[in-house]
Predicted model as a PDB file, atoms N, CA, C, CB and O in Angstrom, pLDDT in the B-factor column:
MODEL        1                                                                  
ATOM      1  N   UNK A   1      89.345 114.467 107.538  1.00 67.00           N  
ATOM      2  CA  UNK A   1      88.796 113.232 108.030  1.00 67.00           C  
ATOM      3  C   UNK A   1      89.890 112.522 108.824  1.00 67.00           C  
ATOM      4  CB  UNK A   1      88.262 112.347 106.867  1.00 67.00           C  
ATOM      5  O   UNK A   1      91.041 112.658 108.410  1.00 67.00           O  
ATOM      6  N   UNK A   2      89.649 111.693 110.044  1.00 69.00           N  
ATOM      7  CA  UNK A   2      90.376 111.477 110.860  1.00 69.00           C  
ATOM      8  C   UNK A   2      90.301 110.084 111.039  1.00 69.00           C  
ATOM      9  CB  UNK A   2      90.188 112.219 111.826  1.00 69.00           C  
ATOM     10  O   UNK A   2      89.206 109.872 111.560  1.00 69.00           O  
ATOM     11  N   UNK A   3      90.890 109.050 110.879  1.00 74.00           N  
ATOM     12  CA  UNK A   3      90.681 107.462 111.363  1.00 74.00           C  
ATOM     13  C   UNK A   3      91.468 107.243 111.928  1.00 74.00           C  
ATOM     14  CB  UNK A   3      90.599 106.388 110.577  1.00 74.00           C  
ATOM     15  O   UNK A   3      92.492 107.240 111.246  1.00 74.00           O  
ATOM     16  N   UNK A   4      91.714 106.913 113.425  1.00 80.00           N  
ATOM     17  CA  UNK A   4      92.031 106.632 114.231  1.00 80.00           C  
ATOM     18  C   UNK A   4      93.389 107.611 114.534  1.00 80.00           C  
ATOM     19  CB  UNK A   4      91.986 105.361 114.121  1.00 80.00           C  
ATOM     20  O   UNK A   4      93.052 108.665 115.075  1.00 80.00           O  
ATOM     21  N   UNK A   5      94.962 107.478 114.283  1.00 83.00           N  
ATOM     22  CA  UNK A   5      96.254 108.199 114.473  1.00 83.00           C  
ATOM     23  C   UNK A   5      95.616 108.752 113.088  1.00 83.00           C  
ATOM     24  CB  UNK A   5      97.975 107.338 114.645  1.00 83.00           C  
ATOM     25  O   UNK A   5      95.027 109.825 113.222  1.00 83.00           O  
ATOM     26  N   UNK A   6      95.626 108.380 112.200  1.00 85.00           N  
ATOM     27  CA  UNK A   6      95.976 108.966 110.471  1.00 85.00           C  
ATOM     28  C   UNK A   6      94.843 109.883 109.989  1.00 85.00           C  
ATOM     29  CB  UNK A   6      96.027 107.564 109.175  1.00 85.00           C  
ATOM     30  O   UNK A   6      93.637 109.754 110.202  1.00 85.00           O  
ATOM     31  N   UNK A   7      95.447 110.784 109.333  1.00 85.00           N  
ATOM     32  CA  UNK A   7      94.297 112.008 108.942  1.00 85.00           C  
ATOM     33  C   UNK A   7      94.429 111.809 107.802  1.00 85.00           C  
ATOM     34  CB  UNK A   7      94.431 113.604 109.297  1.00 85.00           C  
ATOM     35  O   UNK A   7      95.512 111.396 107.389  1.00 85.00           O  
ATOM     36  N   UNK A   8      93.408 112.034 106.975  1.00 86.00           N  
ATOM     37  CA  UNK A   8      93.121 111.672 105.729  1.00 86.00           C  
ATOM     38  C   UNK A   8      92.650 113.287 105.193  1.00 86.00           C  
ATOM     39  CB  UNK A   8      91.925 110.340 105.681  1.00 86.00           C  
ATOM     40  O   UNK A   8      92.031 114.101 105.878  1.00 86.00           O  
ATOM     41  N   UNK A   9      93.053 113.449 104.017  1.00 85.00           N  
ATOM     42  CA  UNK A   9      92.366 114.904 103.480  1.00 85.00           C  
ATOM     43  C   UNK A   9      92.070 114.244 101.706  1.00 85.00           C  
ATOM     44  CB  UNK A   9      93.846 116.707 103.619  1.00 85.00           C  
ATOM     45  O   UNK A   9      92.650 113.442 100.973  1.00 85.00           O  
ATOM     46  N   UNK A  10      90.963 115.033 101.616  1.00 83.00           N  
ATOM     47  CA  UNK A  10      90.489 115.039 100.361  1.00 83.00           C  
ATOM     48  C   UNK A  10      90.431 116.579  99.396  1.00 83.00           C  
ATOM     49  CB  UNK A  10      89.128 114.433 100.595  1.00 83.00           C  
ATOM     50  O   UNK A  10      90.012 117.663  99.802  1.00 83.00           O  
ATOM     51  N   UNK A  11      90.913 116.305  98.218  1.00 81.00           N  
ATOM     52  CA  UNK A  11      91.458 117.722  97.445  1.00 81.00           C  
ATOM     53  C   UNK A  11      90.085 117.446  96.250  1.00 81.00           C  
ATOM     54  CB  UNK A  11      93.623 117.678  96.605  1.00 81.00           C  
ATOM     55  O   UNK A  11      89.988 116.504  95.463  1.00 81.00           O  
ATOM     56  N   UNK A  12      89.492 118.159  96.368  1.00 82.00           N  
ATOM     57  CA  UNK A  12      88.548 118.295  94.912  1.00 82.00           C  
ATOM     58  C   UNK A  12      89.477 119.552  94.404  1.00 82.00           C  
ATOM     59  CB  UNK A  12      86.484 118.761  95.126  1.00 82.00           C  
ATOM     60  O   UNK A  12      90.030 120.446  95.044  1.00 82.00           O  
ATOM     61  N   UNK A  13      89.426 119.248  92.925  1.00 81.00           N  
ATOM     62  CA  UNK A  13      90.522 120.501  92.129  1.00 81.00           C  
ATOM     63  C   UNK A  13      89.482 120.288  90.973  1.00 81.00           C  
ATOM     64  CB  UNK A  13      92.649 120.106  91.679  1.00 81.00           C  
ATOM     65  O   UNK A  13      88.737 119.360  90.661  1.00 81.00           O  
ATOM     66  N   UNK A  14      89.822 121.905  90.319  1.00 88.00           N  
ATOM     67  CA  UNK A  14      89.168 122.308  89.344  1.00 88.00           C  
ATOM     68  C   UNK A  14      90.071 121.388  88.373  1.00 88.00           C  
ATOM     69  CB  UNK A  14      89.058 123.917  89.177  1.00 88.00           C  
ATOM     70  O   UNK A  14      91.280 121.167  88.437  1.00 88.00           O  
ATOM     71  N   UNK A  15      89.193 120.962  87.534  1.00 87.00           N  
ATOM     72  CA  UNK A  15      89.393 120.241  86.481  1.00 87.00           C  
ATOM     73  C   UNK A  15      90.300 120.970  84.972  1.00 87.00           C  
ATOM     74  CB  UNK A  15      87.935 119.820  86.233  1.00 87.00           C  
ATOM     75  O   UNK A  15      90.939 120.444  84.061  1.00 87.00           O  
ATOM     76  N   UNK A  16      90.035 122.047  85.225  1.00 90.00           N  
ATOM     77  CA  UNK A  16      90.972 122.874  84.339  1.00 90.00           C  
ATOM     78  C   UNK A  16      92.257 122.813  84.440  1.00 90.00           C  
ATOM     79  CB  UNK A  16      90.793 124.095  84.433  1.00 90.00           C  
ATOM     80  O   UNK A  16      93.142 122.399  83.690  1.00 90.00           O  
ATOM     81  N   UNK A  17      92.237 123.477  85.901  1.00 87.00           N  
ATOM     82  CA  UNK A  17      93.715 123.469  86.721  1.00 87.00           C  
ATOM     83  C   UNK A  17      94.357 122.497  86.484  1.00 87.00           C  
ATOM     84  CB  UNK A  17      93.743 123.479  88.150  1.00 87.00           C  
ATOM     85  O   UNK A  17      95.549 122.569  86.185  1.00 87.00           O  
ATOM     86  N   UNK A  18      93.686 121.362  86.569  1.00 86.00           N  
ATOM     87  CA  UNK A  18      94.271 120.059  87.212  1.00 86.00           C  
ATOM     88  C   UNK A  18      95.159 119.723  86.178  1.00 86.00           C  
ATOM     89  CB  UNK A  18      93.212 118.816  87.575  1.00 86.00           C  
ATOM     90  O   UNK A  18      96.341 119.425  86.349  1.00 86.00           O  
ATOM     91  N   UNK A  19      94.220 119.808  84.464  1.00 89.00           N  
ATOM     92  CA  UNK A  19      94.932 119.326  83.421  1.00 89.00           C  
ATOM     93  C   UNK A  19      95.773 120.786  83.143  1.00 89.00           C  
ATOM     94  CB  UNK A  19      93.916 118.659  82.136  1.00 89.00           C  
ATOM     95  O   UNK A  19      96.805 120.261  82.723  1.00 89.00           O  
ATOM     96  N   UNK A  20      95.983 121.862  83.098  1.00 90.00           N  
ATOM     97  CA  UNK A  20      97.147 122.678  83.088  1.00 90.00           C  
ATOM     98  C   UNK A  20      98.615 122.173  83.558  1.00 90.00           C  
ATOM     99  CB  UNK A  20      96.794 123.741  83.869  1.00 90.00           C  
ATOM    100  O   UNK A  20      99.602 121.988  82.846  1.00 90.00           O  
ATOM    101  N   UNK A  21      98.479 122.006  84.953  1.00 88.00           N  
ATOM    102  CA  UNK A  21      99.105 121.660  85.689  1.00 88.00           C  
ATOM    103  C   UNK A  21      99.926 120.810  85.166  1.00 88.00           C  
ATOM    104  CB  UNK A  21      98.547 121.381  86.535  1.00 88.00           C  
ATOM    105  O   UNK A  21     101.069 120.968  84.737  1.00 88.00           O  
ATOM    106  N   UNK A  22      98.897 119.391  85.268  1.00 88.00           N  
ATOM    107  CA  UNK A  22      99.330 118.317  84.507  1.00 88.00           C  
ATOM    108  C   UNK A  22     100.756 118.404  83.440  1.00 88.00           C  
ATOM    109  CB  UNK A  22      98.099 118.025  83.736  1.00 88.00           C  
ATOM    110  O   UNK A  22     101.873 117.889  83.505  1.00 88.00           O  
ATOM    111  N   UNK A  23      99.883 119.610  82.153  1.00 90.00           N  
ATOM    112  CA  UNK A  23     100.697 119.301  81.062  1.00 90.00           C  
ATOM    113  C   UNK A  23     102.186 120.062  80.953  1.00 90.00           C  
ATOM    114  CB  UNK A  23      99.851 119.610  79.873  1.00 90.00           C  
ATOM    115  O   UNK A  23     103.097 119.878  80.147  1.00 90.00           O  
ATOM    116  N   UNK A  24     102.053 121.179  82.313  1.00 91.00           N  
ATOM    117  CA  UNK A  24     102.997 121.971  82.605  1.00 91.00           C  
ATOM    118  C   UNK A  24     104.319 120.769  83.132  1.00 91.00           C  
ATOM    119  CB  UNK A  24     102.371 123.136  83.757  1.00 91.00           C  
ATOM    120  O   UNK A  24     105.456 120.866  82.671  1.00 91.00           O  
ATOM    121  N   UNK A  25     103.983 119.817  84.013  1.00 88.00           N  
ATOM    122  CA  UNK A  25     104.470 118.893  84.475  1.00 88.00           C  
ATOM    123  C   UNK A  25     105.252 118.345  83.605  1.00 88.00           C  
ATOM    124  CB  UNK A  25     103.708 118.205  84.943  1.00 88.00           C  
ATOM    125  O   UNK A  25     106.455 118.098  83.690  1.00 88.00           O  
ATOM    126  N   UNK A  26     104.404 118.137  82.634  1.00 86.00           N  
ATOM    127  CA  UNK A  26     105.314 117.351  81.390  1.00 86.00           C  
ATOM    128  C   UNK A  26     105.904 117.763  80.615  1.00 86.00           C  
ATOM    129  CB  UNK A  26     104.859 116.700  80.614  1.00 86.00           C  
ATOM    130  O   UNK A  26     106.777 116.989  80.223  1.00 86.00           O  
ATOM    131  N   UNK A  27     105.863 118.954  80.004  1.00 88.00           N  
ATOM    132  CA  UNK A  27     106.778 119.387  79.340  1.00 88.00           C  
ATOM    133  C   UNK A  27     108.183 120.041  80.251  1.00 88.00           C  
ATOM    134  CB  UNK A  27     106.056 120.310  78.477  1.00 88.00           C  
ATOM    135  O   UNK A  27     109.317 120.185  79.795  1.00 88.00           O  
ATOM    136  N   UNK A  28     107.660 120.409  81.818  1.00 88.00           N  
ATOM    137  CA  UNK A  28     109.270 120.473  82.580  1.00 88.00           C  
ATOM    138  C   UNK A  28     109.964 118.901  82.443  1.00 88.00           C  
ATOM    139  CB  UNK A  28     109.116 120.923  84.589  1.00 88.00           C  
ATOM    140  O   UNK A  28     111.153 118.775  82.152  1.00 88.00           O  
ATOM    141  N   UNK A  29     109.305 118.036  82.624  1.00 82.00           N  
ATOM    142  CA  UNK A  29     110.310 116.812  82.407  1.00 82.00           C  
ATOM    143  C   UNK A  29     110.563 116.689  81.272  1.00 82.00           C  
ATOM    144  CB  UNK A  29     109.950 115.551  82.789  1.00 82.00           C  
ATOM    145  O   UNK A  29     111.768 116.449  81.202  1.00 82.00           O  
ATOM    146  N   UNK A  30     110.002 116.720  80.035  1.00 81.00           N  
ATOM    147  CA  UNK A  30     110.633 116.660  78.712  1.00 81.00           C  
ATOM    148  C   UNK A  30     112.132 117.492  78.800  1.00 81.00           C  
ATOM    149  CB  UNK A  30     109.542 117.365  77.553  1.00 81.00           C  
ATOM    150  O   UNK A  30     113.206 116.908  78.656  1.00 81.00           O  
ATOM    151  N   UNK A  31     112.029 118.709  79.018  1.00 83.00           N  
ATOM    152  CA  UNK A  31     113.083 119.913  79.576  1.00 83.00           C  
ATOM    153  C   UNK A  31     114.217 119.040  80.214  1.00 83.00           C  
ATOM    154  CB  UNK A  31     112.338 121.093  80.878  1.00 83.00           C  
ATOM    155  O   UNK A  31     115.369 119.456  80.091  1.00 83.00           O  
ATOM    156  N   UNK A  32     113.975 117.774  80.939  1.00 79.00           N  
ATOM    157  CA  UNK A  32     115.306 117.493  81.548  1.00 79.00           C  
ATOM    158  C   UNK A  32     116.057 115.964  80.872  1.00 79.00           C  
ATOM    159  CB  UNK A  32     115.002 117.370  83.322  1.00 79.00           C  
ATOM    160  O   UNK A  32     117.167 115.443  80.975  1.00 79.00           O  
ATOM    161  N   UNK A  33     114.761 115.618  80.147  1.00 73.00           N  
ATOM    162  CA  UNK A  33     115.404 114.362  79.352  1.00 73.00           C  
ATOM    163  C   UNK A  33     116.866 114.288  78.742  1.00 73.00           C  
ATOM    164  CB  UNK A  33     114.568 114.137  78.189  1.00 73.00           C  
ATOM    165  O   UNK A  33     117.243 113.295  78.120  1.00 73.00           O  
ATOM    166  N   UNK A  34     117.580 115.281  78.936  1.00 73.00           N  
ATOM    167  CA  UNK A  34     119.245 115.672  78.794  1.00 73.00           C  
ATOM    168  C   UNK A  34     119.904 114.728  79.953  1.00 73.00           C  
ATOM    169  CB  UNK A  34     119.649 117.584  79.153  1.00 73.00           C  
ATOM    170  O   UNK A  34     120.965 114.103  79.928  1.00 73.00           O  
ATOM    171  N   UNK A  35     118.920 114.835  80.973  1.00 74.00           N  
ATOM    172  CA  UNK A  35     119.972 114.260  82.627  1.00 74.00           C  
ATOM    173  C   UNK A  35     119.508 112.987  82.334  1.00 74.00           C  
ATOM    174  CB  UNK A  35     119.496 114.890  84.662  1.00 74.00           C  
ATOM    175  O   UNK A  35     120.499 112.279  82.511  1.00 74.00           O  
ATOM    176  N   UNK A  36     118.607 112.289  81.999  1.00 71.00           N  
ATOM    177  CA  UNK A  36     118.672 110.637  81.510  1.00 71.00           C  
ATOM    178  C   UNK A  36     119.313 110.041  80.737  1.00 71.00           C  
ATOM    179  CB  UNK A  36     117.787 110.174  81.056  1.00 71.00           C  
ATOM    180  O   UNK A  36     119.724 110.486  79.665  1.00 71.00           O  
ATOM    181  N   UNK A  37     119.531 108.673  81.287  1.00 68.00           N  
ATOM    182  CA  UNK A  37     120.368 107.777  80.180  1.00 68.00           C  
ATOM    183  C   UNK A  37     119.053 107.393  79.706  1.00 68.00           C  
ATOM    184  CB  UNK A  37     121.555 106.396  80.682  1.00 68.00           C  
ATOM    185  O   UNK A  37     117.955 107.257  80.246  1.00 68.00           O  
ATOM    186  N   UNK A  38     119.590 107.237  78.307  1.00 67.00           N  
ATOM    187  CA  UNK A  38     118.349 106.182  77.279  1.00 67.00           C  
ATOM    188  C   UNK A  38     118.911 105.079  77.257  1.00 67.00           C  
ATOM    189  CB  UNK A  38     117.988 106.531  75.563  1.00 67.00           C  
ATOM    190  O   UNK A  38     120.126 104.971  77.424  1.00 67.00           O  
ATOM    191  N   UNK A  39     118.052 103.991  77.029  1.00 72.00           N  
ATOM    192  CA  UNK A  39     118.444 102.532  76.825  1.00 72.00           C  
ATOM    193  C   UNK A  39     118.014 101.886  75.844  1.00 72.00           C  
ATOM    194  CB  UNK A  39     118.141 101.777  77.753  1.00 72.00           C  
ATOM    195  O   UNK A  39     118.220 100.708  75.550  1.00 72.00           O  
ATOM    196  N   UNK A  40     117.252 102.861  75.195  1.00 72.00           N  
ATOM    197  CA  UNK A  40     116.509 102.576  73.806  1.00 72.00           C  
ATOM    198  C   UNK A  40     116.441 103.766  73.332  1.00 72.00           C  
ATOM    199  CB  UNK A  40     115.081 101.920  73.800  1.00 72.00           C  
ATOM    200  O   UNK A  40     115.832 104.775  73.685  1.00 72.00           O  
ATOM    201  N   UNK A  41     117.540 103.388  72.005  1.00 71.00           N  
ATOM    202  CA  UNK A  41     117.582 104.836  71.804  1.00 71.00           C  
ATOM    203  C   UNK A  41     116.589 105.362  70.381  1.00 71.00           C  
ATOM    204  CB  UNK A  41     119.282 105.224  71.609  1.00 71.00           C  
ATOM    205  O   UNK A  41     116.543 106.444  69.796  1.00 71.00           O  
ATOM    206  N   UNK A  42     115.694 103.770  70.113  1.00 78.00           N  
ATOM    207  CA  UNK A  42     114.783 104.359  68.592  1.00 78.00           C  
ATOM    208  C   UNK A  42     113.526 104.806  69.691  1.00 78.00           C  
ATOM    209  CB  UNK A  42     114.171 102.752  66.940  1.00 78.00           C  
ATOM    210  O   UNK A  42     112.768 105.635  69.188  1.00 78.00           O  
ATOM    211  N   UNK A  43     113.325 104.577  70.492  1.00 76.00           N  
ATOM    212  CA  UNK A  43     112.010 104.883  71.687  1.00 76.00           C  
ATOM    213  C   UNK A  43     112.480 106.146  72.254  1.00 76.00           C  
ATOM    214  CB  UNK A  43     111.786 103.612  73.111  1.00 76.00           C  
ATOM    215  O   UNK A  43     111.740 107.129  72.228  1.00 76.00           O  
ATOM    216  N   UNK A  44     113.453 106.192  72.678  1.00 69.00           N  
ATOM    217  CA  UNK A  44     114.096 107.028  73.780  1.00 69.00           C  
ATOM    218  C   UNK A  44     113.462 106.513  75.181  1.00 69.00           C  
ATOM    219  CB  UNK A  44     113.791 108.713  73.532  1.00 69.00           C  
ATOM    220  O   UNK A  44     113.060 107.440  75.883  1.00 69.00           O  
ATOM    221  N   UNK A  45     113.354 105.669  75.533  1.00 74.00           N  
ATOM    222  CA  UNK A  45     112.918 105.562  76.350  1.00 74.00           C  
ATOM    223  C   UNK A  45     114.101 105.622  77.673  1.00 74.00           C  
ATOM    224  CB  UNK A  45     112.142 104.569  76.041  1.00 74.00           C  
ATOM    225  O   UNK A  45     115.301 105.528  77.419  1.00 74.00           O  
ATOM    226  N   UNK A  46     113.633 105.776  78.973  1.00 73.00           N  
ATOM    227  CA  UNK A  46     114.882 105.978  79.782  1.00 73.00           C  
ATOM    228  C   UNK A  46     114.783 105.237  80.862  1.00 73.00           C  
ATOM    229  CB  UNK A  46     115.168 107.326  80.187  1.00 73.00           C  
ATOM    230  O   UNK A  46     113.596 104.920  80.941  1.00 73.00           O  
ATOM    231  N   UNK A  47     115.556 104.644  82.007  1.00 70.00           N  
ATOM    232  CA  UNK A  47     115.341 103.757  82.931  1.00 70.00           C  
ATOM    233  C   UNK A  47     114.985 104.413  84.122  1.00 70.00           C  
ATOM    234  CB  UNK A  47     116.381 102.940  83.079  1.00 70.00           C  
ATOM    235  O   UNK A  47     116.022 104.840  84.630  1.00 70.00           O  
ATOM    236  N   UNK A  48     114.191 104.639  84.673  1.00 67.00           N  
ATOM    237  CA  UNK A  48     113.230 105.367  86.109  1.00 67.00           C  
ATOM    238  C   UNK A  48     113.938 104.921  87.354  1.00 67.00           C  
ATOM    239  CB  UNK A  48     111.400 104.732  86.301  1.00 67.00           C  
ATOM    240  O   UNK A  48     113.945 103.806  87.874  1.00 67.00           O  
ATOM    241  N   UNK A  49     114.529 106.028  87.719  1.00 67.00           N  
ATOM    242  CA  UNK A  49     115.258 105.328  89.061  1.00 67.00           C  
ATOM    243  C   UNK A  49     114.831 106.045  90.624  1.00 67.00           C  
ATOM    244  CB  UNK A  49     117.100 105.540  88.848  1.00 67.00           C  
ATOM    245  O   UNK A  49     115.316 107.173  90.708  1.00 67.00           O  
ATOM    246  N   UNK A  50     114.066 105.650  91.816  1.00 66.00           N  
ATOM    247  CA  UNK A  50     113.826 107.015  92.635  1.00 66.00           C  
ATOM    248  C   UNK A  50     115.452 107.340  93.313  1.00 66.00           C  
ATOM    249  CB  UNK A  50     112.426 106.743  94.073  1.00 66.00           C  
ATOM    250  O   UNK A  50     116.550 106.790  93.227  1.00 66.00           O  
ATOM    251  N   UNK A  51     114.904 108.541  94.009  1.00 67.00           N  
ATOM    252  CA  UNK A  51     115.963 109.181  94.808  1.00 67.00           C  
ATOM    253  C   UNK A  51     115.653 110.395  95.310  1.00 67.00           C  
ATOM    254  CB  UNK A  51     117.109 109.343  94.125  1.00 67.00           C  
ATOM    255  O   UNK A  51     114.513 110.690  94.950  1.00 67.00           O  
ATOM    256  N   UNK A  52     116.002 110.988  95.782  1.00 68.00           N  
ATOM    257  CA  UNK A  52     115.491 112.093  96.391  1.00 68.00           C  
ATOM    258  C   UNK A  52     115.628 113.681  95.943  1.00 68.00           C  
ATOM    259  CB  UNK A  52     115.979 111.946  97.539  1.00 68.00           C  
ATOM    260  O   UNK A  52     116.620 113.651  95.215  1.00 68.00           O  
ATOM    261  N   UNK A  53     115.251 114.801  95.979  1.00 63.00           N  
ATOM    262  CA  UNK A  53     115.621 116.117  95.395  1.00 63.00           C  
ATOM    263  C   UNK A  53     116.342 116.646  96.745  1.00 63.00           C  
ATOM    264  CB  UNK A  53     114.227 117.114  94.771  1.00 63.00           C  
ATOM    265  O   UNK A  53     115.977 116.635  97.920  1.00 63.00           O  
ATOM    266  N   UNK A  54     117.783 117.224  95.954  1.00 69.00           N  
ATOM    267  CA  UNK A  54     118.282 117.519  97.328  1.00 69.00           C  
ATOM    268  C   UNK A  54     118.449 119.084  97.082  1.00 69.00           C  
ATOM    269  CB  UNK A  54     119.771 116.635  97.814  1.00 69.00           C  
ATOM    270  O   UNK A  54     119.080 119.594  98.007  1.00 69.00           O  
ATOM    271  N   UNK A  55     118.118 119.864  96.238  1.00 67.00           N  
ATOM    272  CA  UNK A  55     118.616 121.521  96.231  1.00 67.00           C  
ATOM    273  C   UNK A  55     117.909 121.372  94.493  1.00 67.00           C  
ATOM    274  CB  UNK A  55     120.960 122.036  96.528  1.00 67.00           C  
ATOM    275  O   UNK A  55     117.937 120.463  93.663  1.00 67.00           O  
ATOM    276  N   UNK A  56     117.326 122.717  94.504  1.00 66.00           N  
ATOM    277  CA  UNK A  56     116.057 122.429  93.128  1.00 66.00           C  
ATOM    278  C   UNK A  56     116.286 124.476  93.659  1.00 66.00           C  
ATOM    279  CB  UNK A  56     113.660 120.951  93.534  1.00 66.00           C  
ATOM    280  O   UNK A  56     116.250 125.080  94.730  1.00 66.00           O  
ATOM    281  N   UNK A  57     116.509 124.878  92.206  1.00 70.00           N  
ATOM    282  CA  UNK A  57     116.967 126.524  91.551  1.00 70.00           C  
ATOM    283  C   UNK A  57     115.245 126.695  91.672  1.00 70.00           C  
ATOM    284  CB  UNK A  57     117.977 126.742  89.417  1.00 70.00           C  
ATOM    285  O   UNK A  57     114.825 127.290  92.664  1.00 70.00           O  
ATOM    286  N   UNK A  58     114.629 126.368  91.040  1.00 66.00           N  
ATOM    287  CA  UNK A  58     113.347 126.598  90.532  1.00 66.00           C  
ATOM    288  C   UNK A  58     112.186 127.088  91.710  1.00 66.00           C  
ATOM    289  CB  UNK A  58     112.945 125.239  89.817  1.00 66.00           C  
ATOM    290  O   UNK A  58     111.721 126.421  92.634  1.00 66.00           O  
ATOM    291  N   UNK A  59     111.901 128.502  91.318  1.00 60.00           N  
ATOM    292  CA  UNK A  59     111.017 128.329  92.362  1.00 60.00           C  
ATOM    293  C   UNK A  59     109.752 128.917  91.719  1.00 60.00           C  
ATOM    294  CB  UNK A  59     111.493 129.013  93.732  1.00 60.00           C  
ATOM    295  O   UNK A  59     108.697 128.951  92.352  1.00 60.00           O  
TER     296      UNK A  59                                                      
ENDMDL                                                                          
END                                                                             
């Protein structure tokens, strides 16, 4: 779909996939909760910072 300069796309995904995916997602970030600082450490909770991926092993 096209509005005016900007193209717009729409993804219908299998609903299976989607939540696979999903939970695959989360347990790789659980996997890196080593590279976070906690700031609460009875929560574990950690402080969210962006930035960019500059070189990623994983393929």
């Amino acid at each position: 779909m096209q509005s005016g300069d900007e193209l717009h796309a729409i993804v219908i995904r299998n609903s299976e996939i989607l939540t696979q995916d999903a939970a695959d997602g989360v347990s790789w970030l659980d996997g890196q909760r080593h590279l976070l600082q906690e700031f609460d450490a009875i929560n574990q909770h950690t402080i969210a910072l962006s930035g960019d991926l500059i070189h990623s092993t994983i393929e």
